[in-house]
PyMOL Python script that loads the backbone (N, CA, C, O; Angstrom):
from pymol import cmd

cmd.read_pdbstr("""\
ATOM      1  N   UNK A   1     -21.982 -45.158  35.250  1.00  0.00           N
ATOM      2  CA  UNK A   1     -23.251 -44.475  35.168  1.00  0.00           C
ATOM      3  C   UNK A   1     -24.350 -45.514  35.027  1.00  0.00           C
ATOM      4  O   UNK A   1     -24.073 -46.348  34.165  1.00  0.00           O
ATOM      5  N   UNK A   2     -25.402 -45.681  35.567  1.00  0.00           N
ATOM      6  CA  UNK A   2     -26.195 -46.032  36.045  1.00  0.00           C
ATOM      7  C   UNK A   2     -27.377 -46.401  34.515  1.00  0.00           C
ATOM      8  O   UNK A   2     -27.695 -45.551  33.684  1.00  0.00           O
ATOM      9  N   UNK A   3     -27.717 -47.496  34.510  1.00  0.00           N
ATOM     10  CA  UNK A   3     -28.974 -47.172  32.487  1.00  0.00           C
ATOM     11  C   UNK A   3     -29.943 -46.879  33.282  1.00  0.00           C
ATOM     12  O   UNK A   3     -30.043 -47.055  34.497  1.00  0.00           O
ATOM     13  N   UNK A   4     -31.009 -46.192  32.160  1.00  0.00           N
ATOM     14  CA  UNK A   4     -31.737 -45.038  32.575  1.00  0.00           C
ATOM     15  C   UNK A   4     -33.076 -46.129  32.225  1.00  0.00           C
ATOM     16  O   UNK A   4     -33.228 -46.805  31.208  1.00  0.00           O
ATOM     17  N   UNK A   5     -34.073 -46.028  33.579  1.00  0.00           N
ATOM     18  CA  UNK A   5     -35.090 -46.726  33.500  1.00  0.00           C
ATOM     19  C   UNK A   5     -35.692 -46.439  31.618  1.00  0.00           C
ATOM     20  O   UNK A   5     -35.124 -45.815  30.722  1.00  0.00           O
ATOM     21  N   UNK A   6     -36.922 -47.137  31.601  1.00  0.00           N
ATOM     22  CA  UNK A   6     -37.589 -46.998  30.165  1.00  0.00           C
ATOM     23  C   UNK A   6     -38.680 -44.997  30.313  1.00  0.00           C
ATOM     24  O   UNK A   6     -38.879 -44.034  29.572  1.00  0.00           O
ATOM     25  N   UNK A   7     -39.005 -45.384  31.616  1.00  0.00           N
ATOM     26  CA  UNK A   7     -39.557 -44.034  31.895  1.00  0.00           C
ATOM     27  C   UNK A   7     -38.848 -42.169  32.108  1.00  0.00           C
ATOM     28  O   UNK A   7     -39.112 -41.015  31.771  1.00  0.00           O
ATOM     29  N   UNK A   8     -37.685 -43.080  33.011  1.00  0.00           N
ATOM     30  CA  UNK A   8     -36.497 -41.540  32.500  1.00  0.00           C
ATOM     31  C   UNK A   8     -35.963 -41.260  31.246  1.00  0.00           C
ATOM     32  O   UNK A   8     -35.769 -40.103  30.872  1.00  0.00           O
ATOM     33  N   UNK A   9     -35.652 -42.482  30.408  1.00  0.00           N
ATOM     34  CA  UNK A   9     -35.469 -42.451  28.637  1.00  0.00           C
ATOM     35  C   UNK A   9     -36.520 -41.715  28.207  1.00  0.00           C
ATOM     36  O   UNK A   9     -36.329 -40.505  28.087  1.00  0.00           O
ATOM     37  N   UNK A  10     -37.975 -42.322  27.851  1.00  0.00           N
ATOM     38  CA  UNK A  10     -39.095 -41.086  27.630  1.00  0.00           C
ATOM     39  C   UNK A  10     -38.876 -39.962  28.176  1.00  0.00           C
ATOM     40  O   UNK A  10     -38.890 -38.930  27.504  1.00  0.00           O
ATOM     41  N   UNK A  11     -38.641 -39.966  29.459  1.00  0.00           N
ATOM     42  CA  UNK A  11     -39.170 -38.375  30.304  1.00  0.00           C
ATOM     43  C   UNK A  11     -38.032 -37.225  29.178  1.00  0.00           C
ATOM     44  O   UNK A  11     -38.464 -36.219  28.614  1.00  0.00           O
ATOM     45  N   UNK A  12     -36.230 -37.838  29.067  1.00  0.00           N
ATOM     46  CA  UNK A  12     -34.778 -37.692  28.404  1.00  0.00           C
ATOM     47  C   UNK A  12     -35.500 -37.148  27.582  1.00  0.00           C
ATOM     48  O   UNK A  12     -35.937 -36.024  27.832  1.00  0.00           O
ATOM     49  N   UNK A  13     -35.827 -37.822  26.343  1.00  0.00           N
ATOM     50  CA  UNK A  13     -36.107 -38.019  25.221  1.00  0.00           C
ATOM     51  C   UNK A  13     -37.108 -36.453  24.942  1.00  0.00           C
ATOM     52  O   UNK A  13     -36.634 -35.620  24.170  1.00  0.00           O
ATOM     53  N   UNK A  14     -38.306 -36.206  25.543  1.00  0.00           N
ATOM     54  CA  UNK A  14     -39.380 -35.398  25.422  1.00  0.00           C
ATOM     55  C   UNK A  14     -38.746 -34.492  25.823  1.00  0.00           C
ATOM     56  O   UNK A  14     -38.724 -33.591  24.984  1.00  0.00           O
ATOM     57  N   UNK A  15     -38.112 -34.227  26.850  1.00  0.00           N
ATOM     58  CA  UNK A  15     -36.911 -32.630  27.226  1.00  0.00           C
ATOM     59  C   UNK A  15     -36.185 -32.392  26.155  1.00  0.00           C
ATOM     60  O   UNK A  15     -36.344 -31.249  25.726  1.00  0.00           O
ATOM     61  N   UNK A  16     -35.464 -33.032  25.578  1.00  0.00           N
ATOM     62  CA  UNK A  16     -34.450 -32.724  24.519  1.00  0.00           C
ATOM     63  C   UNK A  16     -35.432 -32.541  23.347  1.00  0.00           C
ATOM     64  O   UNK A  16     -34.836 -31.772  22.593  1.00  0.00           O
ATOM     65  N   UNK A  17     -36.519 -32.814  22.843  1.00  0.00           N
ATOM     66  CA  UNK A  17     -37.265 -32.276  21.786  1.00  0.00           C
ATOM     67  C   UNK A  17     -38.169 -31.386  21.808  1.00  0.00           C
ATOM     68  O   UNK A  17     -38.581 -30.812  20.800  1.00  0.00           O
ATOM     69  N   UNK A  18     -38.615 -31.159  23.111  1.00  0.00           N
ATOM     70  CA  UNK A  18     -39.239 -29.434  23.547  1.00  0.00           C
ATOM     71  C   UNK A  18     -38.164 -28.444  23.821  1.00  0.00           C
ATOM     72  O   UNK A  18     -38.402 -27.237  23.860  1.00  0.00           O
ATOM     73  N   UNK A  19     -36.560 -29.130  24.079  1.00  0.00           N
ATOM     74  CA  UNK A  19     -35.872 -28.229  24.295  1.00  0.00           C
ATOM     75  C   UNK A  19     -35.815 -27.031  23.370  1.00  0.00           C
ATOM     76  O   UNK A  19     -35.906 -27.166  22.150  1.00  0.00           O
ATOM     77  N   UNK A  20     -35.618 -25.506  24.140  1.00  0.00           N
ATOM     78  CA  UNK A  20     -35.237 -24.538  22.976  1.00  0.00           C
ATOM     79  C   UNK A  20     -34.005 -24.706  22.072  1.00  0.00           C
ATOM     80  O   UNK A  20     -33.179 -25.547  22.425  1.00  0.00           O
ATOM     81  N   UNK A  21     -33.811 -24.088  21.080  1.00  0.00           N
ATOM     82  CA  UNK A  21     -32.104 -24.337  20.576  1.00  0.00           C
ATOM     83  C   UNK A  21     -32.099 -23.174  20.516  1.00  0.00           C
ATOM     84  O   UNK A  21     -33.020 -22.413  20.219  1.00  0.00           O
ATOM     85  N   UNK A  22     -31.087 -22.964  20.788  1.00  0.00           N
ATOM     86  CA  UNK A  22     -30.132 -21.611  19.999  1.00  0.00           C
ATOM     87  C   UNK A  22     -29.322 -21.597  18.385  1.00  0.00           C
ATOM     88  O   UNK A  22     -28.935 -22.485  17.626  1.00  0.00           O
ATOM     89  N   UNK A  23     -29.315 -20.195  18.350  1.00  0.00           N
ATOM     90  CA  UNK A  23     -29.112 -19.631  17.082  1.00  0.00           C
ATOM     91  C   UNK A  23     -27.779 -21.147  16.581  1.00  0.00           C
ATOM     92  O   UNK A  23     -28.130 -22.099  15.885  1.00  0.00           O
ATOM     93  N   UNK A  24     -26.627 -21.015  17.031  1.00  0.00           N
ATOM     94  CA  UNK A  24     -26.154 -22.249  16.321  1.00  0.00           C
ATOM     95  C   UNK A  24     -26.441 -23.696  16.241  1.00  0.00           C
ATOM     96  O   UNK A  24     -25.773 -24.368  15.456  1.00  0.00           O
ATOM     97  N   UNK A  25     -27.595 -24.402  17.149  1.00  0.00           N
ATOM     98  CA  UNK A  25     -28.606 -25.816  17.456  1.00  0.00           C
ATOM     99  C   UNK A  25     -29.124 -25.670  16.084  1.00  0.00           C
ATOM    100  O   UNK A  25     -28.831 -26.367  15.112  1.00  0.00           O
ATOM    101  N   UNK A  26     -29.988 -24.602  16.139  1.00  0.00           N
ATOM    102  CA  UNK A  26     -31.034 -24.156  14.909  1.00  0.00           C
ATOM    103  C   UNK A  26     -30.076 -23.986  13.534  1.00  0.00           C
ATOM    104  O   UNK A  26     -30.525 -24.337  12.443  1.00  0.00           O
ATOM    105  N   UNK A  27     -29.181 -23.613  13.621  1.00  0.00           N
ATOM    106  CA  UNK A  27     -28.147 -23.375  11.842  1.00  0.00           C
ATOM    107  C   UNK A  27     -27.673 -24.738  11.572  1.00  0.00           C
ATOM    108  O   UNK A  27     -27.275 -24.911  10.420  1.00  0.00           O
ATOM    109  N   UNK A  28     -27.632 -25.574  12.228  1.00  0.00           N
ATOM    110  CA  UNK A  28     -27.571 -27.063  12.392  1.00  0.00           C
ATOM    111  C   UNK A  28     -28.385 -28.074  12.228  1.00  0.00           C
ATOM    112  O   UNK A  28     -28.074 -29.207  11.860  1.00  0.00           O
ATOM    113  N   UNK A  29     -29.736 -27.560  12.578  1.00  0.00           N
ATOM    114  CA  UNK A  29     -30.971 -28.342  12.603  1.00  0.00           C
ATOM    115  C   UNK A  29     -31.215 -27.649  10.920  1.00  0.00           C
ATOM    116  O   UNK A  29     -30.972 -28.582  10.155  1.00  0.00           O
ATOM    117  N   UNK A  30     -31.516 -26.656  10.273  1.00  0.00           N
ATOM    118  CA  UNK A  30     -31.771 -26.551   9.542  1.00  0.00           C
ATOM    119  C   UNK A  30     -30.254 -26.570   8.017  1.00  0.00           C
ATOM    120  O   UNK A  30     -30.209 -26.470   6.791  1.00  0.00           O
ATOM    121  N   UNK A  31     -29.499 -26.721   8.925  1.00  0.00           N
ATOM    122  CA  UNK A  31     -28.140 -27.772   7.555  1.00  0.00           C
ATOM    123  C   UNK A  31     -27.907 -25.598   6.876  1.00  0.00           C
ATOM    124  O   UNK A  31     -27.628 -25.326   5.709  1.00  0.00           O
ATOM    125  N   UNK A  32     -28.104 -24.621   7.873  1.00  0.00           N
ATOM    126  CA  UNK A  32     -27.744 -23.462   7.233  1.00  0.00           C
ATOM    127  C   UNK A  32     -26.455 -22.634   7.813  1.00  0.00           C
ATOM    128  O   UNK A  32     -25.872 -22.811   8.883  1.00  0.00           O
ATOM    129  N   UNK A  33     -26.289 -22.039   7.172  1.00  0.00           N
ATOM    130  CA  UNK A  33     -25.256 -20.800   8.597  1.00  0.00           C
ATOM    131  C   UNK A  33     -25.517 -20.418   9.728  1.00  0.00           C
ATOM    132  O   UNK A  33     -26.731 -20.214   9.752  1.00  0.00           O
ATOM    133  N   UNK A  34     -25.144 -20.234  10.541  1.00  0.00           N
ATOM    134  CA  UNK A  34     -25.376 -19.096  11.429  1.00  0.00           C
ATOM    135  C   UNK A  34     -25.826 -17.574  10.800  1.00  0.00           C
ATOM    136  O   UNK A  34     -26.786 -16.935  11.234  1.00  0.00           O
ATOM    137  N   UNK A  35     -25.097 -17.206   9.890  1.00  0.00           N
ATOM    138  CA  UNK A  35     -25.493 -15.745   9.237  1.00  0.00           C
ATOM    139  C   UNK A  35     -26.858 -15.693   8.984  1.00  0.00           C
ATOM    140  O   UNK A  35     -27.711 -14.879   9.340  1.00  0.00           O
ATOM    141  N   UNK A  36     -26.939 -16.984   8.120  1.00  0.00           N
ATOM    142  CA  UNK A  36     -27.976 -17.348   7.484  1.00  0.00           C
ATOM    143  C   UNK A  36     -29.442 -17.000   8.428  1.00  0.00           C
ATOM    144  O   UNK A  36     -30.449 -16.353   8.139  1.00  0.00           O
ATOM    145  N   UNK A  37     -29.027 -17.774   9.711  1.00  0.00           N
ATOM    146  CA  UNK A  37     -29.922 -17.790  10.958  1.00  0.00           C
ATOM    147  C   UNK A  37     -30.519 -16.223  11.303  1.00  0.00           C
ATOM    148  O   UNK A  37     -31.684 -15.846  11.174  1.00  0.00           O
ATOM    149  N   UNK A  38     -29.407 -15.477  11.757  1.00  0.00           N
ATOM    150  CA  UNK A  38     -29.597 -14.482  12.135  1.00  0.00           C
ATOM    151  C   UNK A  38     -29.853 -13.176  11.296  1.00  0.00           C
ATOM    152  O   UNK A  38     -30.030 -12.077  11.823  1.00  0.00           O
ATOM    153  N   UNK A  39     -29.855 -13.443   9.696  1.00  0.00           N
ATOM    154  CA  UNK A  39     -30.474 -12.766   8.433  1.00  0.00           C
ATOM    155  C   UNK A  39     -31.700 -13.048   8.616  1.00  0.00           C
ATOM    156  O   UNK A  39     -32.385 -12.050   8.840  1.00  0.00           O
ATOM    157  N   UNK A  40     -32.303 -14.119   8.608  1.00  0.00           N
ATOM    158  CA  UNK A  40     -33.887 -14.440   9.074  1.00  0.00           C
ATOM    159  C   UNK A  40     -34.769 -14.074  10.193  1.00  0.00           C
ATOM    160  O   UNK A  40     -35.998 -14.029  10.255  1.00  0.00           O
ATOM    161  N   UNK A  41     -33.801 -13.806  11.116  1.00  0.00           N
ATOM    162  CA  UNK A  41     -35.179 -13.224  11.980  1.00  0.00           C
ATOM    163  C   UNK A  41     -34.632 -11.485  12.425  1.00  0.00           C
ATOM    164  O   UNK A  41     -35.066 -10.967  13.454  1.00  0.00           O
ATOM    165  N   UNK A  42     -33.621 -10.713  11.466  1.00  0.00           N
ATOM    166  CA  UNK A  42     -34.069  -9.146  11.414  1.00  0.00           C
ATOM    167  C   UNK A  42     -35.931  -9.014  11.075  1.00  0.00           C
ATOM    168  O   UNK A  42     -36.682  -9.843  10.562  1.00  0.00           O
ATOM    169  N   UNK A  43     -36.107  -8.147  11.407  1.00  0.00           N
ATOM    170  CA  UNK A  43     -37.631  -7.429  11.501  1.00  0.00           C
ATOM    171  C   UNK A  43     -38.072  -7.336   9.828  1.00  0.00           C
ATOM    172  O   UNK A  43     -39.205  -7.595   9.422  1.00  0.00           O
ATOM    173  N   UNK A  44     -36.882  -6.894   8.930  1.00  0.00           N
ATOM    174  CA  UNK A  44     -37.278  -6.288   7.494  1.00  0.00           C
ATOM    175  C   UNK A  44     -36.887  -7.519   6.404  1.00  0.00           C
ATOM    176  O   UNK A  44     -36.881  -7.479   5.174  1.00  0.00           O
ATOM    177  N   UNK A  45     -36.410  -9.143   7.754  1.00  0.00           N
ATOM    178  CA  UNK A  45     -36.664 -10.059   6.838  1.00  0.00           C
ATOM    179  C   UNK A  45     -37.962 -10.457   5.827  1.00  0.00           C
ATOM    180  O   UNK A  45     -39.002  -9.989   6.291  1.00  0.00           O
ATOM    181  N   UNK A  46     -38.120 -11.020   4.869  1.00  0.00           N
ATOM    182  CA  UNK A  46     -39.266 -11.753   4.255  1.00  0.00           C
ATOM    183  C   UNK A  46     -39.273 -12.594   4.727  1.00  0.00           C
ATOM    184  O   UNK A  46     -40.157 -12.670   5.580  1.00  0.00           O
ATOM    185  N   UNK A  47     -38.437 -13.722   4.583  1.00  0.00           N
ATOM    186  CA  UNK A  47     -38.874 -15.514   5.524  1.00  0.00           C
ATOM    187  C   UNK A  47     -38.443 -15.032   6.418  1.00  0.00           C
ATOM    188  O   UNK A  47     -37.257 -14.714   6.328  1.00  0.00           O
ATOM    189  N   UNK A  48     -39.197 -14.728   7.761  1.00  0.00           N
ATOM    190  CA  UNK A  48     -38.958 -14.504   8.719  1.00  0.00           C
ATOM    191  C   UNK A  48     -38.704 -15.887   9.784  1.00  0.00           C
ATOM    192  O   UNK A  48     -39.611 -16.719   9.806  1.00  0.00           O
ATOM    193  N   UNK A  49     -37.715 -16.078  10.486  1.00  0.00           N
ATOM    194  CA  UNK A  49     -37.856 -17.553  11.450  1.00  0.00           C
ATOM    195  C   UNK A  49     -38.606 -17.342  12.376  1.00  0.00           C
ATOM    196  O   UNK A  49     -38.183 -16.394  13.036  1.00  0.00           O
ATOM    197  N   UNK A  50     -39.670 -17.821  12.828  1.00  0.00           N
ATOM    198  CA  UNK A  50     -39.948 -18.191  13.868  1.00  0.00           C
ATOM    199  C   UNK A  50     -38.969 -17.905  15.239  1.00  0.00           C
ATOM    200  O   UNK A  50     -37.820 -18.348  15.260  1.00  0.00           O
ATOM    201  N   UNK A  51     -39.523 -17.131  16.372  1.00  0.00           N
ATOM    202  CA  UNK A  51     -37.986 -17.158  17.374  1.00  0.00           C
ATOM    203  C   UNK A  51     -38.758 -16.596  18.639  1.00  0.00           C
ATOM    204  O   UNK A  51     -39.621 -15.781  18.312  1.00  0.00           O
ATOM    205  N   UNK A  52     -38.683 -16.782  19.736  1.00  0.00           N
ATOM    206  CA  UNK A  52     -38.376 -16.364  21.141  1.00  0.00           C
ATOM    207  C   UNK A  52     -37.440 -15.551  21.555  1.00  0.00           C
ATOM    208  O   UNK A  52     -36.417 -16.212  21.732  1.00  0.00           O
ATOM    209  N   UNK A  53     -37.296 -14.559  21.771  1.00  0.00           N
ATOM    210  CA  UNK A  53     -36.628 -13.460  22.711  1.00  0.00           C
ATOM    211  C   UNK A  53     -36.615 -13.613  23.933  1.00  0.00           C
ATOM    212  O   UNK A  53     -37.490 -13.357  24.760  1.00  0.00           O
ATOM    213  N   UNK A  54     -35.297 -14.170  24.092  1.00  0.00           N
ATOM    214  CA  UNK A  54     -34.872 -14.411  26.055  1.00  0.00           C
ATOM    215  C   UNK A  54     -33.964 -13.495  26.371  1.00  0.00           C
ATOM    216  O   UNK A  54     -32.782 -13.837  26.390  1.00  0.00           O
ATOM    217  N   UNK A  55     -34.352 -12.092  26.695  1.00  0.00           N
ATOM    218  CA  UNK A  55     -33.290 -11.080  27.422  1.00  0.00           C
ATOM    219  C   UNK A  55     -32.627 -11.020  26.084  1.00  0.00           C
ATOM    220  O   UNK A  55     -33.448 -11.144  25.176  1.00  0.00           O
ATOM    221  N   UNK A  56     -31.371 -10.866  25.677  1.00  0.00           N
ATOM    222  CA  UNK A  56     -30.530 -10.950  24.651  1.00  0.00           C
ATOM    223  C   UNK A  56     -30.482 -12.177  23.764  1.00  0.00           C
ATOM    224  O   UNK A  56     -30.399 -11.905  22.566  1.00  0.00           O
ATOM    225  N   UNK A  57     -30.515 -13.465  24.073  1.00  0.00           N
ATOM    226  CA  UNK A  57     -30.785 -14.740  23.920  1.00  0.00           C
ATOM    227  C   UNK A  57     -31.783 -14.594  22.821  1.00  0.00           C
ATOM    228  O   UNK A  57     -32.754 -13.877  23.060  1.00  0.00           O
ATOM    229  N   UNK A  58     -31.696 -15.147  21.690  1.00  0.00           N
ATOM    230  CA  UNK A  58     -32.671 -15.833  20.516  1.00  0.00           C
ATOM    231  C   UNK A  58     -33.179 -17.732  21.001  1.00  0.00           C
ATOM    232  O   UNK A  58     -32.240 -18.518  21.124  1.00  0.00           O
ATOM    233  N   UNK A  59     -33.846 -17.977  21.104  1.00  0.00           N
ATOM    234  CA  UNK A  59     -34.274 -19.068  21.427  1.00  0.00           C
ATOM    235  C   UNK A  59     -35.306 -19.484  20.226  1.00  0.00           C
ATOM    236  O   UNK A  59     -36.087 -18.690  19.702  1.00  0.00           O
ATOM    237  N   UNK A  60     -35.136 -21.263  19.782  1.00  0.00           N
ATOM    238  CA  UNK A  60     -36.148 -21.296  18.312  1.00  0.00           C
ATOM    239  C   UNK A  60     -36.889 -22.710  18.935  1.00  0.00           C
ATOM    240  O   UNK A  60     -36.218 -23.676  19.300  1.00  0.00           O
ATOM    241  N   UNK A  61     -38.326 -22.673  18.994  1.00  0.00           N
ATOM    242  CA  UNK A  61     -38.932 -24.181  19.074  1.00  0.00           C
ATOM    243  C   UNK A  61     -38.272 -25.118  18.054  1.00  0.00           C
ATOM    244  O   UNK A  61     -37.704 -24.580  17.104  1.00  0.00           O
ATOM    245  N   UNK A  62     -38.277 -25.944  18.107  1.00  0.00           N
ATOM    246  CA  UNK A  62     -38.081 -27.132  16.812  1.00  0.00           C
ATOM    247  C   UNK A  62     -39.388 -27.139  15.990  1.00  0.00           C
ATOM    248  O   UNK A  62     -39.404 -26.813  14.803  1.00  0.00           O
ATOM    249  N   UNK A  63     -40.686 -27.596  16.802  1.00  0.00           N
ATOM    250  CA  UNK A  63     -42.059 -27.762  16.008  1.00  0.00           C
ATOM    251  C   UNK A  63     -42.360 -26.462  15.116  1.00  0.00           C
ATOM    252  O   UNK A  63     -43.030 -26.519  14.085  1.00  0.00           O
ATOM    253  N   UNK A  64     -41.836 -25.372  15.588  1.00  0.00           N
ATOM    254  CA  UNK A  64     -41.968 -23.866  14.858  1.00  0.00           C
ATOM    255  C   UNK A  64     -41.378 -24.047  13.755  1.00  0.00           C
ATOM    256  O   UNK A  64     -41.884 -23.880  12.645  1.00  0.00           O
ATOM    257  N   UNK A  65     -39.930 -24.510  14.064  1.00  0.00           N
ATOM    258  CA  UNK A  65     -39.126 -24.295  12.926  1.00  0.00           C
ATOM    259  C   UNK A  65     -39.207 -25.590  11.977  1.00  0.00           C
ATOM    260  O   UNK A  65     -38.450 -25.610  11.007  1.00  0.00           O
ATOM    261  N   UNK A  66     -40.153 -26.766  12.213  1.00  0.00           N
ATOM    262  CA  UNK A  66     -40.378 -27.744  11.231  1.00  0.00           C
ATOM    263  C   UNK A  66     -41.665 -27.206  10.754  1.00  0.00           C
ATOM    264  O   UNK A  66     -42.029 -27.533   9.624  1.00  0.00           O
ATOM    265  N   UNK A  67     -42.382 -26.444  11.448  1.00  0.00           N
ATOM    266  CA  UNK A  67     -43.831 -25.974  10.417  1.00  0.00           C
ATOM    267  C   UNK A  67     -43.429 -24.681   9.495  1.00  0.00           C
ATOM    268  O   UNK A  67     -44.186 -24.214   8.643  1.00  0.00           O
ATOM    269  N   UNK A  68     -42.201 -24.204   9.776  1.00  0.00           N
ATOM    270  CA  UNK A  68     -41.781 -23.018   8.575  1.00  0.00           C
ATOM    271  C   UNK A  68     -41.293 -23.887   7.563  1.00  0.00           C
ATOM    272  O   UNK A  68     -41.931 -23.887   6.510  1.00  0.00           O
ATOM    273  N   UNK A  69     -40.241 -24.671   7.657  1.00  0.00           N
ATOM    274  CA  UNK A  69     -39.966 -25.792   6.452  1.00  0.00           C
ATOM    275  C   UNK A  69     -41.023 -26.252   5.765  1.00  0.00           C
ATOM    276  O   UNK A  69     -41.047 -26.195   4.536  1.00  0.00           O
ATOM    277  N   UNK A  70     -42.114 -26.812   6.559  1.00  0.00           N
ATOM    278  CA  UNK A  70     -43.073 -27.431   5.585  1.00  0.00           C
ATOM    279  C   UNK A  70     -43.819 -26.352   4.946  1.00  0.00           C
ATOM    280  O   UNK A  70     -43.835 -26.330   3.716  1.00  0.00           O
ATOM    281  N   UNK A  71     -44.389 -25.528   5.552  1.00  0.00           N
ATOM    282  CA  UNK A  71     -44.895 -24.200   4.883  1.00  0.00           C
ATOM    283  C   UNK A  71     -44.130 -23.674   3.428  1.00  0.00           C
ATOM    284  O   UNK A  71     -44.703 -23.493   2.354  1.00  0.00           O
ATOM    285  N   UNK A  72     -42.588 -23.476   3.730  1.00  0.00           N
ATOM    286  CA  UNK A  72     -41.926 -23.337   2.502  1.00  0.00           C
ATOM    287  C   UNK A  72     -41.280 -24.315   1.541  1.00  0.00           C
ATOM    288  O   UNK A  72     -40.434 -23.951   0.725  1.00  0.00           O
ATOM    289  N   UNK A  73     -41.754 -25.736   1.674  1.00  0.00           N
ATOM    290  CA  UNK A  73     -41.747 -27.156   1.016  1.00  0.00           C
ATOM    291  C   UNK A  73     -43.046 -26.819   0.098  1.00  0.00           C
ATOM    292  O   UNK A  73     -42.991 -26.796  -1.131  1.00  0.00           O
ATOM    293  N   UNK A  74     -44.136 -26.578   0.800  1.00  0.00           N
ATOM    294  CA  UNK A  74     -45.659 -26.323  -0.230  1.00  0.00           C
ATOM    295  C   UNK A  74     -45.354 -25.377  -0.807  1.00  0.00           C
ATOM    296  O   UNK A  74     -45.349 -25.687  -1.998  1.00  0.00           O
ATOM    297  N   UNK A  75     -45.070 -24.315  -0.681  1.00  0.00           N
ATOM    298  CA  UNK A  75     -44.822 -23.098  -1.646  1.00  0.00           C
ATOM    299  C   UNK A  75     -43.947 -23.218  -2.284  1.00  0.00           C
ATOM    300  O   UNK A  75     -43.731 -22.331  -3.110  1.00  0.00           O
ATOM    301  N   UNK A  76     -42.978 -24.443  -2.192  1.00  0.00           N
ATOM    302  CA  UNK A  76     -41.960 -24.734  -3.518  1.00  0.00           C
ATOM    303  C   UNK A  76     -42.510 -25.854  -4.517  1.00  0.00           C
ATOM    304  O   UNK A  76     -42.132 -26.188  -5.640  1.00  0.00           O
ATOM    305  N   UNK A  77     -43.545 -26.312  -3.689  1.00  0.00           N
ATOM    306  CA  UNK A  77     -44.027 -27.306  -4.642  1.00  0.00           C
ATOM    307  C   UNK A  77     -44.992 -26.687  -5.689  1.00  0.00           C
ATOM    308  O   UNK A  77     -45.102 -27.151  -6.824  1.00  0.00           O
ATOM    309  N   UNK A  78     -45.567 -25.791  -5.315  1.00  0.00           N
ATOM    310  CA  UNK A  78     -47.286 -24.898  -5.647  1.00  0.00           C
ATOM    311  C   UNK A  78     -46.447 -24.431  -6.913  1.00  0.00           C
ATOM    312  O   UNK A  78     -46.886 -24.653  -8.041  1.00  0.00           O
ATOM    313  N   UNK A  79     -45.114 -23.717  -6.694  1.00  0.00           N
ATOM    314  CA  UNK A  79     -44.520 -22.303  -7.287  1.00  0.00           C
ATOM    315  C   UNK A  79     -43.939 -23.665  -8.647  1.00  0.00           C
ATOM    316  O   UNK A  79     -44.056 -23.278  -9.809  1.00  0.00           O
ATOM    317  N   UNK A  80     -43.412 -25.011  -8.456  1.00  0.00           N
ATOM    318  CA  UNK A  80     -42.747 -25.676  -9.183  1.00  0.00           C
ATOM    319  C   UNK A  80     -43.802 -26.489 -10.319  1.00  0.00           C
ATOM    320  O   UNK A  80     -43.478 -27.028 -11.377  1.00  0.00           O
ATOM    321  N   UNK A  81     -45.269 -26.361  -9.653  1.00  0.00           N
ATOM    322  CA  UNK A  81     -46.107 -27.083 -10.307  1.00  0.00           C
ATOM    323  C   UNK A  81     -46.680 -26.392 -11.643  1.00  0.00           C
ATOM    324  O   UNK A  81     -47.061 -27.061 -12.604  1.00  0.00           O
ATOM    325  N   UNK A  82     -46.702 -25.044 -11.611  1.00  0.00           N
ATOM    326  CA  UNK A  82     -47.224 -24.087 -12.398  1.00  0.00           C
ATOM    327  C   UNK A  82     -46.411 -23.755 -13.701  1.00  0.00           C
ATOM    328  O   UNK A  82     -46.661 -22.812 -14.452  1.00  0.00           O
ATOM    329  N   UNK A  83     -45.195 -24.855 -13.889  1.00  0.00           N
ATOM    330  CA  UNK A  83     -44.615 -23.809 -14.824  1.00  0.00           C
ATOM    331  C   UNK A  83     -45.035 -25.019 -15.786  1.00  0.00           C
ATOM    332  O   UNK A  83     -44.848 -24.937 -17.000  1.00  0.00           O
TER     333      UNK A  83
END
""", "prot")
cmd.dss("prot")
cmd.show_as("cartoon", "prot")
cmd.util.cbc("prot")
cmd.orient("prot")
């Protein structure tokens, strides 16, 4: 196999981090279950995930699902500072 110019590495690189993940990418990326995953984005969840609907398919951005982490990083910090 052939090494990949410096410009197809970038081009590689930027596909695989806009790529969508799926429900088990995402239970992986976030170190949770699968259950876990798919408890979060029912409708009558509270932390709801972030998610895309493809036909049957759940699809999750990464940048979505790193701005719900940080969102619920501040609200653990806010909630930890007060006592």
């Amino acid at each position: 196999m052939a090494a990949l110019t410096d410009i197809e590495a970038v081009t590689d690189r930027a596909l695989t981090e806009d790529a969508l993940l799926t429900v088990h990418e995402t239970a992986r990326y976030l170190k949770v279950s699968v259950t876990w995953v798919y408890e979060h984005v029912r409708p009558e969840a509270e932390d709801r995930l972030p998610f895309v609907k493809l036909g049957k398919y759940l699809r999750f951005d990464r940048r979505d699902l790193r701005a719900f982490v940080d969102t619920k990083r501040a609200a653990s910090f806010r909630n930890t500072c007060r006592r």
